[in-house]
C-alpha positions as CSV (number, residue, x, y, z in Angstrom):
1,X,25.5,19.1,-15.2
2,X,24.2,18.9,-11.3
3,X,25.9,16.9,-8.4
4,X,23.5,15.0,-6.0
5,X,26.1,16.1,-3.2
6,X,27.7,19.7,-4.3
7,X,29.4,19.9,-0.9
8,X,31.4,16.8,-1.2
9,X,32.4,18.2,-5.1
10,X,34.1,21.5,-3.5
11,X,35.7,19.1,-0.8
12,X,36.9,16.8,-3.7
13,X,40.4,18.7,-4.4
14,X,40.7,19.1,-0.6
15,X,40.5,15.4,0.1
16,X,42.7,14.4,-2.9
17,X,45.8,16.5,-1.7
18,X,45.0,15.3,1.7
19,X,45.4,12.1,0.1
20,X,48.3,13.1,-2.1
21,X,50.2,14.5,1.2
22,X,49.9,11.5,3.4
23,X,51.3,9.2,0.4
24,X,54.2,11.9,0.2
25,X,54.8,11.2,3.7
26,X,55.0,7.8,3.9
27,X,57.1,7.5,0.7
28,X,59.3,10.0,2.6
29,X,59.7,8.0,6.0
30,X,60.1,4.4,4.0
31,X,63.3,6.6,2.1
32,X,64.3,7.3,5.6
33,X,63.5,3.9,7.2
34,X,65.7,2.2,4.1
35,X,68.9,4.9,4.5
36,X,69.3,4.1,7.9
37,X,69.6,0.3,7.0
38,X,72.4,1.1,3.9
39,X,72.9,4.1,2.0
40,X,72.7,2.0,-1.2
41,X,69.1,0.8,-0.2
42,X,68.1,4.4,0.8
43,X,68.8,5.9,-2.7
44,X,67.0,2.7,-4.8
45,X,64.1,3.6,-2.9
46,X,64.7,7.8,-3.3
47,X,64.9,6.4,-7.1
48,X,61.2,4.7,-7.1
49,X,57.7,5.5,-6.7
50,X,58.2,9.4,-6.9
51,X,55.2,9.9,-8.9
52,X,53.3,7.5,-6.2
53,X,51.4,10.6,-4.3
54,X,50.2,12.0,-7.4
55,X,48.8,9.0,-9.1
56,X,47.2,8.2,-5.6
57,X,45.7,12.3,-5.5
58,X,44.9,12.0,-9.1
59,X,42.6,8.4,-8.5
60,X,41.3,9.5,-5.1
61,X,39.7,13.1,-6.8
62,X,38.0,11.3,-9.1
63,X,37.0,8.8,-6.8
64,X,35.3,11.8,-4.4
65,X,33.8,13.7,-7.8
66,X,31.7,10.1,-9.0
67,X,30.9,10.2,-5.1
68,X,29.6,13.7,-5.9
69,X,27.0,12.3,-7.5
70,X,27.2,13.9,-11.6
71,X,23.9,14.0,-13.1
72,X,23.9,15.7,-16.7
73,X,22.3,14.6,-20.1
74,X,19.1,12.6,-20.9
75,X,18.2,9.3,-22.1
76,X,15.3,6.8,-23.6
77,X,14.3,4.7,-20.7
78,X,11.5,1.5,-22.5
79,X,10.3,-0.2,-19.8
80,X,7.8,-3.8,-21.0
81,X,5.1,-5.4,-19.5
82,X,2.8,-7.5,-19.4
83,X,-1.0,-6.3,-18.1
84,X,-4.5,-6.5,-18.8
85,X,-7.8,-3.9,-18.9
86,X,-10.2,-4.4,-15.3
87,X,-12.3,-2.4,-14.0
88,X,-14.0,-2.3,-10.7
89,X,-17.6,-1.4,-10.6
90,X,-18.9,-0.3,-6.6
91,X,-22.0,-1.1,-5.6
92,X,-22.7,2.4,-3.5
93,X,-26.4,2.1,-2.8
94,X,-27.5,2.2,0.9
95,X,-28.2,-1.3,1.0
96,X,-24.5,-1.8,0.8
97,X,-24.5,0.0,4.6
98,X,-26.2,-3.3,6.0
99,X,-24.2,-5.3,8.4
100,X,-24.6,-8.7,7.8
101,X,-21.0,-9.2,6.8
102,X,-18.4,-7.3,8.6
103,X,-18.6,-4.7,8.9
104,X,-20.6,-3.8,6.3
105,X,-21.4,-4.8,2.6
106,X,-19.4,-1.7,1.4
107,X,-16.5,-1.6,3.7
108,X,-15.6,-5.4,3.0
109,X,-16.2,-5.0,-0.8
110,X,-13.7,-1.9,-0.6
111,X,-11.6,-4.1,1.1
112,X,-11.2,-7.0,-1.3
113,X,-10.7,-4.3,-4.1
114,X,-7.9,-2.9,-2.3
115,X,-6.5,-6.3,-1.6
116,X,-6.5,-6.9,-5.6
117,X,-5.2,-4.0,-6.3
118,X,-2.0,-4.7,-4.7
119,X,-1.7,-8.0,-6.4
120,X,-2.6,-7.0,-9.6
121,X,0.8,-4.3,-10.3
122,X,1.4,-3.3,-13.4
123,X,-2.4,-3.9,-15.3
124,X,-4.5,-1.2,-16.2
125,X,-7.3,-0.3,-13.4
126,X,-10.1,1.9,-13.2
127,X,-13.2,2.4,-11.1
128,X,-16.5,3.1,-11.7
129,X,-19.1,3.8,-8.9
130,X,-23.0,3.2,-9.2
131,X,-26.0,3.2,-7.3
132,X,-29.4,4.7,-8.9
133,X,-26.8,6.0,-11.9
134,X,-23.1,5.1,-12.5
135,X,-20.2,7.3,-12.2
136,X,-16.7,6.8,-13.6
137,X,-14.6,7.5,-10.5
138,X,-11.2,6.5,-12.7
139,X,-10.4,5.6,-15.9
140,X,-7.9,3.1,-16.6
141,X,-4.2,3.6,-15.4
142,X,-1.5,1.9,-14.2
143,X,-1.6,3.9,-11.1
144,X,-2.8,1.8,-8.3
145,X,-2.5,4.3,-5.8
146,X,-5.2,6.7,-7.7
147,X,-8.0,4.0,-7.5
148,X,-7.3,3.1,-3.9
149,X,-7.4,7.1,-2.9
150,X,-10.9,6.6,-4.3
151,X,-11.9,3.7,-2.9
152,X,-11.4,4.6,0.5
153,X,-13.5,7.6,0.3
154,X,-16.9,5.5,-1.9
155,X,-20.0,6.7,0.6
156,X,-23.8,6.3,-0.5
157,X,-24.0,10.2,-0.3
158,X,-21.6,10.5,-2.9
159,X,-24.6,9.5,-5.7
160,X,-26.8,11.6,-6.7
161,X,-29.9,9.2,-7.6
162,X,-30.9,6.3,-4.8
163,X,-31.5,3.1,-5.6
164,X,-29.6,0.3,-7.8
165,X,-29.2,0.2,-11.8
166,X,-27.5,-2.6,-12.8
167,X,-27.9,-2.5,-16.4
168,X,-26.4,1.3,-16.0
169,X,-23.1,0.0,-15.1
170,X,-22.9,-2.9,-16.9
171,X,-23.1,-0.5,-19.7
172,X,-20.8,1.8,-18.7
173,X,-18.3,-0.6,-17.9
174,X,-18.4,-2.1,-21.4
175,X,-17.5,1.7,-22.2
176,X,-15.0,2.1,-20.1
177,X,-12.6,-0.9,-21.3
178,X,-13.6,-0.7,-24.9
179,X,-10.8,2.5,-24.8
180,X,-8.5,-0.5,-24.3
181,X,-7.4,-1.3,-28.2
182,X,-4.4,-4.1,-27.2
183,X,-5.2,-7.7,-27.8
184,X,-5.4,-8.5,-23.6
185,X,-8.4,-9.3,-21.5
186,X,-10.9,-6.7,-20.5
187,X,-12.4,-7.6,-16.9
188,X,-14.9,-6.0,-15.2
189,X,-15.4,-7.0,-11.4
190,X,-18.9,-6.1,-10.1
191,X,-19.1,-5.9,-6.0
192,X,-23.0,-5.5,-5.0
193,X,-25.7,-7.3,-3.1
194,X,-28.1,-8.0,-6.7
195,X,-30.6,-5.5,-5.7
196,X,-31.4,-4.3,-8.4
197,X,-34.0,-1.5,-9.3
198,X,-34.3,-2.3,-12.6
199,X,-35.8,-5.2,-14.7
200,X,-34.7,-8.1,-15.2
201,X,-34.6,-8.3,-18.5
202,X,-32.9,-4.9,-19.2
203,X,-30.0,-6.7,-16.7
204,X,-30.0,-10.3,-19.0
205,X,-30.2,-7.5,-22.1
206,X,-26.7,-5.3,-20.6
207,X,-25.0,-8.9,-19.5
208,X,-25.3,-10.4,-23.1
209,X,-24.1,-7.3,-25.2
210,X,-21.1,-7.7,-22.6
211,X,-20.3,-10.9,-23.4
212,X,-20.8,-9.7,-27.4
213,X,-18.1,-7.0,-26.3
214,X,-15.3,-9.6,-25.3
215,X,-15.9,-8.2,-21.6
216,X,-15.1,-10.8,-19.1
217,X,-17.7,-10.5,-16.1
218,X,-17.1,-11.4,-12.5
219,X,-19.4,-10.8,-10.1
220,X,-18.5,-10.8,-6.3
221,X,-21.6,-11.2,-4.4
222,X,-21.8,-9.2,-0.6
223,X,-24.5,-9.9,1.9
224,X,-26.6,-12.6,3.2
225,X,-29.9,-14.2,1.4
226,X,-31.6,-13.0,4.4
227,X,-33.8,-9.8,5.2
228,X,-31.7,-7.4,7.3
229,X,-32.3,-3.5,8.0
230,X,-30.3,-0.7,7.2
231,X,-28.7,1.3,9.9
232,X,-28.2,5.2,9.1
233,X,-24.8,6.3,11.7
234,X,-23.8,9.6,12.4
235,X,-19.8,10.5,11.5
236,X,-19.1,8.7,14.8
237,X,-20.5,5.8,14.2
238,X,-23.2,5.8,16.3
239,X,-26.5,4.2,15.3
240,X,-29.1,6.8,14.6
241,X,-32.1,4.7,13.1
242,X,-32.9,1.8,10.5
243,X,-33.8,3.4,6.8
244,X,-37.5,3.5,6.4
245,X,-40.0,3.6,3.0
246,X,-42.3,6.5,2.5
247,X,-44.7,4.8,4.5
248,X,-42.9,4.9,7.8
249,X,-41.7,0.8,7.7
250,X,-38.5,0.3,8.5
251,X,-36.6,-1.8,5.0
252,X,-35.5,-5.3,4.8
253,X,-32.9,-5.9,2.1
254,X,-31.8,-9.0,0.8
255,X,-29.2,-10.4,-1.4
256,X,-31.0,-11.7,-4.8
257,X,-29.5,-14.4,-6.2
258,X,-31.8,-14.9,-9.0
259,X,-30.6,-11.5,-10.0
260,X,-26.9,-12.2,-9.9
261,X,-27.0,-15.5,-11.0
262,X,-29.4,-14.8,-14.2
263,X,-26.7,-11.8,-14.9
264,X,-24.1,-14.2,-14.9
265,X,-25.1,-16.8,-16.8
266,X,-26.0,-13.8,-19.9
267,X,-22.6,-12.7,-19.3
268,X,-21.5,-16.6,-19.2
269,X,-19.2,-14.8,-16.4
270,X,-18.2,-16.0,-12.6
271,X,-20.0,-15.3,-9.7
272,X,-17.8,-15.5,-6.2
273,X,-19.9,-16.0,-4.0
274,X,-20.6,-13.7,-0.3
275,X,-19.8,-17.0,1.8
276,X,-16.1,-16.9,0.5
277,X,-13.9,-15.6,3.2
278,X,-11.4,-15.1,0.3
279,X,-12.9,-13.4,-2.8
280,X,-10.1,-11.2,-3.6
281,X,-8.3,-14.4,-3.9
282,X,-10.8,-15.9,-6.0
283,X,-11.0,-12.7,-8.2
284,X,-6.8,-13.1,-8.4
285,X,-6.6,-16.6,-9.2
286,X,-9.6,-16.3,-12.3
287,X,-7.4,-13.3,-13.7
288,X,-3.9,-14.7,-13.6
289,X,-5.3,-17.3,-16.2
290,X,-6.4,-14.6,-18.8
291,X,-4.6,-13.3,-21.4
292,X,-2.3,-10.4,-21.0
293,X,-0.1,-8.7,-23.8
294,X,2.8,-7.3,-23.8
295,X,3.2,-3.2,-23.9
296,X,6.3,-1.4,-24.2
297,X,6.2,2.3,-22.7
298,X,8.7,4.9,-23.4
299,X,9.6,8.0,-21.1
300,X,12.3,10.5,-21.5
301,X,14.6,10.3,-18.3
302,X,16.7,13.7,-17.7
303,X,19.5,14.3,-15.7
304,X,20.9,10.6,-16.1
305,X,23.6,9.2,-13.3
306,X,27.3,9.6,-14.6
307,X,29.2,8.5,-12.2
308,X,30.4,5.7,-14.0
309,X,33.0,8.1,-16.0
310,X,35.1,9.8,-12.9
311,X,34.9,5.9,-11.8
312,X,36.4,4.6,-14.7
313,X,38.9,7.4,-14.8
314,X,40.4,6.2,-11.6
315,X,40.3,2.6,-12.5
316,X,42.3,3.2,-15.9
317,X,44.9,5.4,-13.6
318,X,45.7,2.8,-10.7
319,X,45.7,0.3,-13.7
320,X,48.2,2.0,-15.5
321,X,50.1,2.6,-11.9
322,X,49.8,-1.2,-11.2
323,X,51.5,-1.6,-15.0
324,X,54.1,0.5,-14.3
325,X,55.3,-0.4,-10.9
326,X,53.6,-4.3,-9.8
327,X,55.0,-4.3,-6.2
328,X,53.7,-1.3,-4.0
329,X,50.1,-1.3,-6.3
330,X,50.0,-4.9,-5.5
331,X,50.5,-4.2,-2.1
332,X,48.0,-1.4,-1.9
333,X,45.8,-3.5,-3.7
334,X,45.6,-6.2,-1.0
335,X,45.5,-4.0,1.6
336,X,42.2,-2.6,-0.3
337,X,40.7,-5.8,-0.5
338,X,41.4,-7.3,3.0
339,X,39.8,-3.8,4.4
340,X,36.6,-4.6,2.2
341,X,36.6,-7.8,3.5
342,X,36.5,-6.8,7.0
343,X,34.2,-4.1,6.3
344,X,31.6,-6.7,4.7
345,X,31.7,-9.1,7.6
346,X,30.9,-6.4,10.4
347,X,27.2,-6.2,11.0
348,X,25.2,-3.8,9.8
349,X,24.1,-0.5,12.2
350,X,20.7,-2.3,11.9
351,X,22.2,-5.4,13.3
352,X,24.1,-4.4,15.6
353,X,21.2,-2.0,17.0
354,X,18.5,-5.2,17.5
355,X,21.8,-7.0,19.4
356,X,21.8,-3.8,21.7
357,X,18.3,-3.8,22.4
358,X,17.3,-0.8,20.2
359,X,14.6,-2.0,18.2
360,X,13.3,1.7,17.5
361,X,16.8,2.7,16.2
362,X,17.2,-0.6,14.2
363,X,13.9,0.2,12.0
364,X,15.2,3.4,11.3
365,X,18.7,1.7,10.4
366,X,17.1,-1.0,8.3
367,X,14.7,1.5,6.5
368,X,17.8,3.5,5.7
369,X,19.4,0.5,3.9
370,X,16.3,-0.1,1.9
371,X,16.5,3.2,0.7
372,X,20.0,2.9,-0.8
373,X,18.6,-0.1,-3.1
374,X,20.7,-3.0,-2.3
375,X,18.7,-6.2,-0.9
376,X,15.6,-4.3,-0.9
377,X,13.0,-6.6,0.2
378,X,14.9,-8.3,3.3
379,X,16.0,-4.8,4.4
380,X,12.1,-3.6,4.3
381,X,11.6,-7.1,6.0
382,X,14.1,-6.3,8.7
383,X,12.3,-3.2,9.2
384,X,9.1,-4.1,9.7
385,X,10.5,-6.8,12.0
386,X,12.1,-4.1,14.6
387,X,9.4,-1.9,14.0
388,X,7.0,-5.0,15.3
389,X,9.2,-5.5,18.5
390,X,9.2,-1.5,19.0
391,X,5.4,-2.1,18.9
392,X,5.2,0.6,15.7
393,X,2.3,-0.8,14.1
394,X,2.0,1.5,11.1
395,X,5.7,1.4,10.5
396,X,5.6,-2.2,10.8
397,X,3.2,-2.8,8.5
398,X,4.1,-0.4,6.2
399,X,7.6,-2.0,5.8
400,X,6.4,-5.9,5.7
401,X,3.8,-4.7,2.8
402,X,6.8,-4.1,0.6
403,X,8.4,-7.2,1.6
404,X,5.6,-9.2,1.0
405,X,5.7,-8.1,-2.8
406,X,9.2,-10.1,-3.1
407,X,9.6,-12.7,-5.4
408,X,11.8,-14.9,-3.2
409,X,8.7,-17.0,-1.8
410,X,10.2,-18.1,1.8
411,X,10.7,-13.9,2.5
412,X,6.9,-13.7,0.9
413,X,5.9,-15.9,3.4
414,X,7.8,-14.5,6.8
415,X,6.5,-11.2,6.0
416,X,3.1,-12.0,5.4
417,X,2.9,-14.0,8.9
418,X,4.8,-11.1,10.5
419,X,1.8,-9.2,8.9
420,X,-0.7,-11.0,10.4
421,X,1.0,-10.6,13.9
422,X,1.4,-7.0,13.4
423,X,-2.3,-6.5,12.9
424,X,-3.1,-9.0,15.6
425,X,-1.5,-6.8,18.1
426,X,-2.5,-3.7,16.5
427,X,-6.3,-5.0,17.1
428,X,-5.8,-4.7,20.7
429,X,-4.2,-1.4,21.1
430,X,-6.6,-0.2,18.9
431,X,-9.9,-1.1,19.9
432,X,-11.9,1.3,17.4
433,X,-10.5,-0.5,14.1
434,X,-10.0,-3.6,16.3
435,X,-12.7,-5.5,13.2
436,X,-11.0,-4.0,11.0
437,X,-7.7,-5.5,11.9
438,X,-8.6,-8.9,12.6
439,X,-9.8,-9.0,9.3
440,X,-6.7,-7.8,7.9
441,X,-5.0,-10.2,9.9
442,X,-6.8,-13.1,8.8
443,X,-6.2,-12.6,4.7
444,X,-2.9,-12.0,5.6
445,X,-2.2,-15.6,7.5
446,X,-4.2,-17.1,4.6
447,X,-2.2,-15.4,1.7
448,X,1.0,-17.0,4.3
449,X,-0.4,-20.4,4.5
450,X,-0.8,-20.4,0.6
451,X,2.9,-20.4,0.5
452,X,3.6,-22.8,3.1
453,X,0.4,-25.0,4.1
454,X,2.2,-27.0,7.3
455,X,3.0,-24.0,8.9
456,X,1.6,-24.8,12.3
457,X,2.4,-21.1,14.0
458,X,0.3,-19.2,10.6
459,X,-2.3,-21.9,11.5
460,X,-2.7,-21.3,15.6
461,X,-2.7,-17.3,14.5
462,X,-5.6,-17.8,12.2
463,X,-7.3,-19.4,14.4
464,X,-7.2,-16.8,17.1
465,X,-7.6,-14.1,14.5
466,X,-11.0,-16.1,13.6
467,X,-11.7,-16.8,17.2
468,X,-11.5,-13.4,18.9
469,X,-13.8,-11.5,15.7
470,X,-17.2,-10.8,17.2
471,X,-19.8,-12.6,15.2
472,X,-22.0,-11.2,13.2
473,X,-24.8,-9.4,14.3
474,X,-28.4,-11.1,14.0
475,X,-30.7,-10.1,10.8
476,X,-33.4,-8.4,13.1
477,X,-30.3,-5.9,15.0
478,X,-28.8,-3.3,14.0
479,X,-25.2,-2.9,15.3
480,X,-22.5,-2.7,13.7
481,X,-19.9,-5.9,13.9
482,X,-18.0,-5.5,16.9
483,X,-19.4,-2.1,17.6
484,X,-22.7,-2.3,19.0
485,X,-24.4,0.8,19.3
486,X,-24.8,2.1,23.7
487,X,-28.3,0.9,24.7
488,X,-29.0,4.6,25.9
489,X,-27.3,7.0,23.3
490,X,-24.6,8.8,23.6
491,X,-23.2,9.9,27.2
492,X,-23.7,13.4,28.3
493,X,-20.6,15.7,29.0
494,X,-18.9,14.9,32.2
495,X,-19.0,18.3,34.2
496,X,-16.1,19.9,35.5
497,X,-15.7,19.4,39.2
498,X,-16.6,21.6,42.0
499,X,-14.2,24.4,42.9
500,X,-11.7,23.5,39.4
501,X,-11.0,26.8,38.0
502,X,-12.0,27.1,34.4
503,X,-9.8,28.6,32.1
504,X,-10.0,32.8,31.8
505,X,-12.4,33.5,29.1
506,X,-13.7,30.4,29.2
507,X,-17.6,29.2,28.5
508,X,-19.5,28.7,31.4
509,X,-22.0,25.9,31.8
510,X,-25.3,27.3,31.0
511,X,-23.6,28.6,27.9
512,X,-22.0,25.5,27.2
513,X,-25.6,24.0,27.5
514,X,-26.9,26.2,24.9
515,X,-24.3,25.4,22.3
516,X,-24.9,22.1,22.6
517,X,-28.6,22.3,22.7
518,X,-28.3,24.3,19.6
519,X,-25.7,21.6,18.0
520,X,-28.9,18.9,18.5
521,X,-31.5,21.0,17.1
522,X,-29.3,22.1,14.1
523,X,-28.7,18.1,13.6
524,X,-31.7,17.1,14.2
525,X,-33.4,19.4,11.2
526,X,-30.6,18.1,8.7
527,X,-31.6,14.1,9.8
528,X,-35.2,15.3,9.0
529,X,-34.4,17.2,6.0
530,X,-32.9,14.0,4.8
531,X,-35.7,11.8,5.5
532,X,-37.9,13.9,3.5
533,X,-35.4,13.8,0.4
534,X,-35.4,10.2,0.8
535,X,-39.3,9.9,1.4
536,X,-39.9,12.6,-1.4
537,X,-37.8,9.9,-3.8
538,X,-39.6,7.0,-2.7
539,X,-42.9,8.5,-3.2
540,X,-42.6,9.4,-6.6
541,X,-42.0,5.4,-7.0
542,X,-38.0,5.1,-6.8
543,X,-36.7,3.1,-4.2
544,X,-33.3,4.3,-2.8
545,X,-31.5,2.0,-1.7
């Protein structure tokens, strides 16, 4: 047997003679309060309650011990639900890097997926990545968590083979959920542009032995019908050049919507399409109508609570007290109850923090109560609503996520506008994820107005979030959205000025100039290594991107 809280267990006898002692003492001054009123009075209460202080010791120990917090033993915990088999397939070519969405193909498609993955709890995921070949990134588990870790780190370099094989994927995907043996719905949801390297008929070949193998396709188109180039960015961000074939012209790529919608008709599957501003809603609304069954999963839980036992202990005891002698357990009774009463209509330290002006102190407060595991959801939407007047952004939105995944719909809804705000006001403290943000903000105010359309505050929000986005950048640039690349490269160093004393030890500026002279060339060769990998690929008739 362990105690959650071994200090208060050695404390435990303490506090119950403490106890013990101070009803000894006030059984002794009532004896003394009632013999100087009559002798006669003075010994009929000498003559009761004498085993008062120990019934009172004996409840109050076991009262501290179930505070202790006893842990011993193990149980069967069978936990049932009911999910389905999808998996998300990742278009992770290079022409997913063009920016004619915002900010790019990719990022937006790893957006939406991350947006279903947190309204699709409790069914079985799994990723796959593809570009020239297709890689299983996760195979199906109920972990969310695992599949987002991998989505946000999908990059074109992580392929080994350029290009885009569709009928790859749409294989492997079929292989992937066929490991599912329940009677549910297997999904697979395809994010790509429909550039595809391969036929056309080996794609309509793939789609229809899908549909043979009870796979459900959706297909959630990204970019625009229109030629655009591919810009290659350093780590920074900063624009570098447009991808080019092996004969030196810069690429144009296109979404194909013959591909896609040939695909999908083989498949007889959906296709969202890239003019959606909500596909993971779209993707969300198409799965909550398939079938889901019912699994039951079984896991040994050690160490279970048993706290219940010195509890009931102390009940049965100031029962049995209340038996014996009604009047003064009555008594104590009420004074128990009026003191609970009181207790439960003060306000909470997280109240009574935001009513001193101490929104920093009443997140932490709120969070606190969330933790304990009563009223959940509006203490995390409590939080997240001090954490938004302290201006803590991550906390904030960290907070109102897990209050947006209550059931109550009115709390759904204030913490998914408060959501909204949070990343409206993050977007312009942070200017460097300031597209990011908006974008965020947007689906949030949308998911919001879902649950109440005539809300006219979620509506005036949305429409500044729209409003202050950057549009998108032409088909024949090259900057990013909201990002635009500086018209002459990258500023030099500032130098130090005049007569400031460098550090001791420190590098002195023709050295500094070396370094960073070296730093170019040493970048430089690795850009033009590159290129030749990618020129050496598309010479030998693969395209890679």
């Amino acid at each position: 047997m362990t105690f959650d809280a071994p200090l208060l267990l050695v404390l435990s006898p303490v506090l119950a003679l403490a106890f013990a002692a101070g009803a000894w003492l006030a059984r002794k001054q009532r004896i003394r309060l009632a013999a100087r009123w009559s002798p006669s009075l003075g010994r009929l209460a000498r003559s009761h309650g004498g085993w008062a202080p120990a019934f009172l010791g004996l409840c109050a120990l076991a009262a501290f011990i179930g505070l202790a917090g006893p842990r011993a033993g193990r149980t069967e915990v069978t936990t049932e639900t009911r999910a389905l088999s999808l998996v998300f397939a990742m278009d992770i070519s290079r022409s997913m890097l063009a920016e004619d969405v915002a900010p790019n193909r990719l990022q937006r498609a790893a957006r939406e997926a991350r947006r279903l993955i947190q309204d699709l709890e409790g069914d079985r995921l799994g990723l796959i990545a593809f570009a020239g070949r297709s890689y299983i990134l996760a195979p199906l588990t109920v972990d969310g968590s695992a599949v987002r870790m991998y989505l946000d780190a999908l990059d074109p370099d992580l392929a080994s083979e350029g290009g885009t094989g569709l009928s790859g994927v749409l294989a492997q995907g079929s292989e992937l959920l066929s490991a599912a043996t329940d009677a549910a719905d297997r999904v697979l949801v395809l994010f790509t542009d429909g550039e595809a390297h391969d036929t056309l008929p080996e794609v309509v070949a793939r789609a229809e032995a899908l549909k043979q193998a009870g796979v459900h396709l959706i297909v959630v188109a990204e970019g625009r019908a229109l030629p655009t180039r591919i810009p290659i960015r350093d780590s920074a961000g900063t624009l570098l050049e447009y991808k080019q074939d092996a004969d030196g012209n810069v690429v144009r790529t296109e979404r194909r919507d013959d591909v896609l919608r040939a695909m999908v008709d083989a498949a007889e599957g959906t296709l969202v399409p890239n003019e959606l501003p909500d596909q993971a809603g779209a993707v969300r609304d198409l799965v909550a109508a398939m079938k889901r069954s019912p699994t039951a999963e079984t896991r040994t839980a050690d160490l279970v609570p048993r706290a219940w036992i010195p509890a009931l202990i102390a009940a049965l005891v100031l029962a049995g007290y209340t038996l014996a002698r009604p009047g003064p357990a009555l008594v104590g009774l009420a004074g128990v109850l009026l003191w609970r009463s009181a207790e439960a209509q003060r306000p909470d330290p997280g109240a009574r923090a935001m009513a001193a002006g101490d929104p920093v102190r009443a997140a932490t407060e709120f969070l606190r109560e969330a933790g304990g595991g009563t009223a959940r959801d509006t203490a995390f939407y409590n939080a997240g609503t001090a954490a938004l007047a302290a201006r803590r952004f991550d906390v904030a939105r960290g907070a109102l996520e897990q209050a947006a995944k209550s059931v109550d719909p009115d709390l759904r809804y204030r913490a998914l506008y408060n959501l909204g705000v949070a990343d409206l006001l993050a977007s312009e403290a942070d200017t460097t994820k300031r597209q990011d943000l908006l974008g965020e903000a947007s689906d949030r105010l949308r998911e919001a107005l879902r649950l109440q359309p005539s809300s006219a505050r979620a509506k005036w929000n949305l429409e500044l979030a729209e409003r202050t986005q950057p549009p998108p950048p032409p088909n024949s640039g090259g900057g990013g959205a909201g990002k635009p690349p500086p018209s002459g490269g990258s500023p030099p160093p500032t130098p130090p000025p005049s007569g400031s004393e460098q550090p001791s030890g420190g590098l002195s500026q023709s050295q500094a100039e070396q370094i960073l002279s070296s730093m170019e060339r040493r970048e430089r060769e690795t850009r033009e290594e590159q290129q030749r990998r990618m020129q050496g690929g598309a010479a030998s008739g693969v395209k890679d991107w």
